[in-house]
N, C-alpha and C positions, 0 to 999 in steps of 0.2 A: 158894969159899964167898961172898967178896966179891960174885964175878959173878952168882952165883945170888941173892943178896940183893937186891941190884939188878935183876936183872929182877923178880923178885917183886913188887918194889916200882912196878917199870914197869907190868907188867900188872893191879895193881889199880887205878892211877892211871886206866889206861883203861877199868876197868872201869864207875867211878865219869863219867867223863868219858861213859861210851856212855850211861848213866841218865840225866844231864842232860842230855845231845843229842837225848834220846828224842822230843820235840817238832820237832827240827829232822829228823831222820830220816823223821818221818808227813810233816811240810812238802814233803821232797824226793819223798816217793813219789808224792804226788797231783801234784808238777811235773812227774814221767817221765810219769806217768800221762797228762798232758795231751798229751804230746809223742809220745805213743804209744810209749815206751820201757817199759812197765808194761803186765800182763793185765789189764781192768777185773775181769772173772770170775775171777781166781785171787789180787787183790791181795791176799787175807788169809796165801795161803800164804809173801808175802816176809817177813809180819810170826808166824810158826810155827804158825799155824795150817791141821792139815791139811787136802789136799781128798780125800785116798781112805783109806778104810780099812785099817789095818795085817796083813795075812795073819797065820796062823798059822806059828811056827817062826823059825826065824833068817834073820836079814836081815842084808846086805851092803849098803854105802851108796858109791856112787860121785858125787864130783861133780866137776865140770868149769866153769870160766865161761862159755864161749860155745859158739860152734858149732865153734872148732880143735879143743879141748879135747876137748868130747863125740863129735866125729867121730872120735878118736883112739883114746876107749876101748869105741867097737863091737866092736871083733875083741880084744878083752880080756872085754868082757861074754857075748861069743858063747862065749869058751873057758870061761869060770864058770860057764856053763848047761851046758855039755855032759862037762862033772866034776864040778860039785857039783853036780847036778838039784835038793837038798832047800835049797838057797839062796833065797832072795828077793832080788831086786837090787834097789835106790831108786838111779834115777838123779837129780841135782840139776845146775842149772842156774840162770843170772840171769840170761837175757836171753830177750826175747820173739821172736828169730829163734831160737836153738837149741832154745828148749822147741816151734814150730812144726815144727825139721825133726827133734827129736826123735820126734815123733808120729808120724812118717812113717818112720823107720828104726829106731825099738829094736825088738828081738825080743821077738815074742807072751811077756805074761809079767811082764819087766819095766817098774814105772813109774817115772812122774816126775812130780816136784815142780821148784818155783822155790825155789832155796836162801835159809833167810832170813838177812834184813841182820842185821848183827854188831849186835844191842841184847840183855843177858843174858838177856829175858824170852823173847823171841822163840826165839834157840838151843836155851832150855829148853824152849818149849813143844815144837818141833822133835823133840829126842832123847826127851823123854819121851813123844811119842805111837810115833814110829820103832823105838826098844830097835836100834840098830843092833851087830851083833858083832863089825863089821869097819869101818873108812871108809878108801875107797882116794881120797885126792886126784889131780887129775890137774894138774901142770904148775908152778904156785906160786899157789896162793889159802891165803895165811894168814892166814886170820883167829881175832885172837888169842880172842876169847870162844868162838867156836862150836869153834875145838880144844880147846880149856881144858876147857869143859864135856864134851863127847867125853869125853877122859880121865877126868874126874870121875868121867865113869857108866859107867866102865869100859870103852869103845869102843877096840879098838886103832885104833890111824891108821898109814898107809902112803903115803908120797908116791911117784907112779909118773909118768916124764916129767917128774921134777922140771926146773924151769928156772930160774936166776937171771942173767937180763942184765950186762953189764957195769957199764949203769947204774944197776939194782939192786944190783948187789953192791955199790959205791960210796954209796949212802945207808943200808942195812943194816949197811955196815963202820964206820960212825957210833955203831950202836945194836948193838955186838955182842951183847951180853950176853942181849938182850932175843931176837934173830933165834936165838941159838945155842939158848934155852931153848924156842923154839917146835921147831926143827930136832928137839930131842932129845923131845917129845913123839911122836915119828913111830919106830915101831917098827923100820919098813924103808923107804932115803930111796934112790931110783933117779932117776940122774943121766941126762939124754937125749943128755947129750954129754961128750967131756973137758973143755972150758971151764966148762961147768955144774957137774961135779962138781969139780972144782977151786976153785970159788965156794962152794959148798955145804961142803968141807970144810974150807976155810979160814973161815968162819963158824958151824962149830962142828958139822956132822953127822961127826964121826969115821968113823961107820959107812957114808958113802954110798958106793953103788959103779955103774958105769956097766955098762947091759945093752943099749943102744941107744933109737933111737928110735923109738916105737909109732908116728909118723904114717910109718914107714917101710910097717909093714905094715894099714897102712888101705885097703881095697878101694877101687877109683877110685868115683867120684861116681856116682850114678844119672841118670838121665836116659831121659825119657819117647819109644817110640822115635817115636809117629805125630806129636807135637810136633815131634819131630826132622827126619820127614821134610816135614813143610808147613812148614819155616821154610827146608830146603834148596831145597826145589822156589821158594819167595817169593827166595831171593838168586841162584840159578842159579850161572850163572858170574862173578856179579860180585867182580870182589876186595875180601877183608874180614878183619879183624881183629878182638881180642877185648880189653878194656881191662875189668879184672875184680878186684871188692873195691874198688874206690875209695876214697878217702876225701876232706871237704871241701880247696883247693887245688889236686885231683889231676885233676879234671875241663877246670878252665881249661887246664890241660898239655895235657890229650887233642884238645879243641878244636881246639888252635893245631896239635898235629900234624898233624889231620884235613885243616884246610886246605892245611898244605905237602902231604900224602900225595896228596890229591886232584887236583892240578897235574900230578903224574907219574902217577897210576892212575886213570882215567877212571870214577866209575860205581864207586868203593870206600864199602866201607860200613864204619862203625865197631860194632862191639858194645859197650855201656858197663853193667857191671853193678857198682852201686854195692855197698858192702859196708854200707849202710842204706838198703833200700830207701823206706824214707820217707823219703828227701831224694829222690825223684823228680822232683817237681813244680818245688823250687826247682834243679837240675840239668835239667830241661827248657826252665824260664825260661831259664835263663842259656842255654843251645843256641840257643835261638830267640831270643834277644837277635843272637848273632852271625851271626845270616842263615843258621844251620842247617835244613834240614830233618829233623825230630825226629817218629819215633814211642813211644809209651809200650805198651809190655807189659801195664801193669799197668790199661789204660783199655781195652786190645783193640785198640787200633788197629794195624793191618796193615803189614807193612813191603812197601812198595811199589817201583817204578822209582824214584821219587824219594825214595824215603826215603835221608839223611844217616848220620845214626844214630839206633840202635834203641833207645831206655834198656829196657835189661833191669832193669825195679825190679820184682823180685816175688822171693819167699823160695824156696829148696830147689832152683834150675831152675842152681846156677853149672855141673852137671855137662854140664848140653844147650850152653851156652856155649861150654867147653871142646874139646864133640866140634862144634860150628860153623867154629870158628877155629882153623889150625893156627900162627898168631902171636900172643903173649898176651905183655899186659901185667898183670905181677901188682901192685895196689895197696897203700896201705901203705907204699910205698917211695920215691916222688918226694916225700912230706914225712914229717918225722921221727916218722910211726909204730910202725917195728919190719918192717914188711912184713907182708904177708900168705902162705899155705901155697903156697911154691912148688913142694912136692912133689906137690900134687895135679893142676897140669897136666903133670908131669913124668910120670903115669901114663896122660893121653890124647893121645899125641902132639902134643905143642906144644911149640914155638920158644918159649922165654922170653924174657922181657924184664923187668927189675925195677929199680928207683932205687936211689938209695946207702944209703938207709935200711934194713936189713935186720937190725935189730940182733936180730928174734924167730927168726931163722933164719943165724944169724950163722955156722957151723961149716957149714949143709951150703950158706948162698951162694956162702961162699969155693970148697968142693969142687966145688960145680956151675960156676962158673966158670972153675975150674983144668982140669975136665973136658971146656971147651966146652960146657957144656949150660945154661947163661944167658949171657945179654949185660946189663952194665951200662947205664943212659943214667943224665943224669942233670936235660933239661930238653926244651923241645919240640922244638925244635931235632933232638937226636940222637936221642930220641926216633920222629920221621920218618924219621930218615937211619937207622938200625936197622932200625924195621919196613917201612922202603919195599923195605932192599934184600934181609930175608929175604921178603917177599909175593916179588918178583921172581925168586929165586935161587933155584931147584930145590932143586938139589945145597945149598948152606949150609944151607934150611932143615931138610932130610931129615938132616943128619949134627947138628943141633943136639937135634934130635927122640930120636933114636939115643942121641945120648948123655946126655939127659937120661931117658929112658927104662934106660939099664944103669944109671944110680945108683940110681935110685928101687928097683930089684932087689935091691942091695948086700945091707942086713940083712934076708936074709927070714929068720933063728933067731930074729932079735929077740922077738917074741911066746913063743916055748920059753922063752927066757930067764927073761924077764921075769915068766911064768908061774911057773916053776921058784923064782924068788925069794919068789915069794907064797904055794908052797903050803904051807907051815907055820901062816903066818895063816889063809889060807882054812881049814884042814884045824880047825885052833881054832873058827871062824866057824860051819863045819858042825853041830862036837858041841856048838855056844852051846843050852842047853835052851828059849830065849825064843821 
């Protein structure tokens, strides 16, 4: 009772607290805005106002924050259409890269919105134009007003792929009371891994249980094929690699390797696909600071005999990357971001390679490791000395490929599973009369 009074007391503190921030919140969006982090055409939808009309019948609300996220629950959205057909799905997203390659991959049927910022008014305007019957979270976005209200209005919430970092559990285990009282808003809490649910249930979801991980069974990336083949026919046989998600830090890494790699490969090309593409320009500067020869994707420009490297800065193209390069560097990882989706070049033959930072993928870096199907580095240096010697190594790169290729295999029930957990709620969602 203690505990619960206490959080009680936590979450209207904040509630009050998001009222007065109200001003600092418009402040910050017209700052993303600037920065091209924000849709000019849709910014009303962060602040709850909608931009499509609400179907008739009951609706299903998924959200996701980025592109991991939403990539994750396609082949979860694909099985909710083809069981509950009289469903409506809202897909919800924050960021102006996943609401782009959402456009391009949800199924005929389902929309999307940009989920709005955690302000009461906002969330409310949100659920009250939506009447959502069901919200399936995907991964850990909790945000205390927009669940709060949810349940208000009667919405069940389910968290699926739930995740709580090591580092996250660590400042949440500060604030138990408060993390356990959101936990226990969540009807049904699906753990993505043993360490996850282990966090999760020592922070108060009693009921979580692990059914694996959805980005296990996400279909590999798309990719355009005649794009595919004019960028094979533009590198020939020159050798090349793939340096992919980056993030700011990760780039000067790549540089430095490029030129040791270039010493022993003659005529090697780098692939760089930053994981925001609007840092192109300041990522080109800096290439071409160091006596690189740089072309840009995103300007048209060609890659040529002399092109260094390509910055791949353009949205939704990492899967054409992936089938380019059969040695990848996954970013995220040479600085303390978490890493990025190591499993998605695990599904187009590629040789990994990733930094020590891995903390978003913490359970399957170790197995892929353990498995041979990554290679640590952890600066330029080794870095080079890694992918010089799978470019060169047949045999090394072929068995890294292999075995990063059978993990990715591992849980194909996962989706039954995890399905199976949900269909009580769904099956509720369905008979919603709204």
């Amino acid at each position: 009772m203690i505990s619960r009074s206490l959080a009680v007391g936590v979450f209207a503190l904040y509630r009050v607290t998001a009222w007065a921030a109200t001003p600092l919140v418009h402040r910050l969006l017209r700052k993303r805005l600037a920065r091209g982090r924000e849709d000019a055409a849709r910014l009303g939808e962060r602040l709850g106002h909608a931009g499509l009309a609400r179907p008739d019948g009951p609706l299903v609300w998924l959200h996701g924050a980025s592109v991991g996220e939403a990539l994750s629950a396609l082949p979860l959205i694909e099985r909710i259409q083809a069981r509950w057909p009289g469903l409506t799905i809202l897909m919800t997203t924050g960021t102006v890269t996943s609401a782009t390659l959402m456009a391009e991959r949800l199924p005929p049927g389902v929309l999307h919105q940009y989920v709005p910022v955690d302000l009461p008014q906002a969330v409310r305007r949100f659920l009250a134009h939506w009447r959502p019957a069901l919200g399936i979270v995907i991964e850990s976005e909790f945000w205390p007003n927009l669940l709060h209200a949810a349940r208000d209005q009667g919405v069940e919430l389910a968290l699926v792929n739930g995740r709580m970092s090591g580092k996250s559990f660590v400042q949440w285990r500060r604030a138990r009371p408060a993390i356990e009282h959101l936990l226990n808003l969540f009807s049904v809490v699906l753990a993505q891994s043993r360490e996850d649910l282990r966090h999760l249930r020592a922070l108060g979801a009693a009921h979580a249980q692990r059914l694996g991980n959805l980005k296990f069974v996400t279909p590999p990336l798309a990719a355009d094929p005649e794009a595919l083949a004019t960028l094979e026919a533009a590198l020939g046989a020159r050798p090349r690699w793939l340096t992919a998600s980056t993030h700011p830090g990760e780039e000067e890494i790549v540089a430095d390797a490029h030129v040791t790699l270039a010493r022993t490969h003659p005529g090697i090309v780098t692939l760089l696909a930053p994981r925001h593409p609007d840092r192109g320009g300041e990522i080109a500067a800096m290439l071409r600071g160091r006596g690189l020869e740089v072309a840009c994707r995103s300007k048209g420009e060609a890659l040529t005999a002399g092109t260094e490297v390509y910055l791949a800065d353009t949205l939704g193209e990492l899967g054409l990357w992936y089938r380019l390069a059969e040695v990848v560097l996954v970013g995220g990882s040479l600085v303390p971001k978490g890493g990025q989706n190591i499993l998605e070049p695990a599904k187009l033959n590629c040789a990994i390679l990733c930094g020590p930072h891995t903390m978003n993928f913490l359970r399957v870096s170790k197995e892929m490791a353990e498995a041979g199907a990554i290679n640590c580095v952890t600066d330029a240096a080794s870095l080079a000395r890694s992918a010089g010697t799978l470019i060169s190594d047949q045999a090394a790169r072929r068995a890294m490929i292999e075995a990063a290729g059978d993990y990715a295999k591992r849980e194909a029930g996962t989706l039954d599973h995890i399905v199976g957990a949900l269909v009580p709620a769904l099956d509720r969602a369905a008979k919603n009369p709204l």
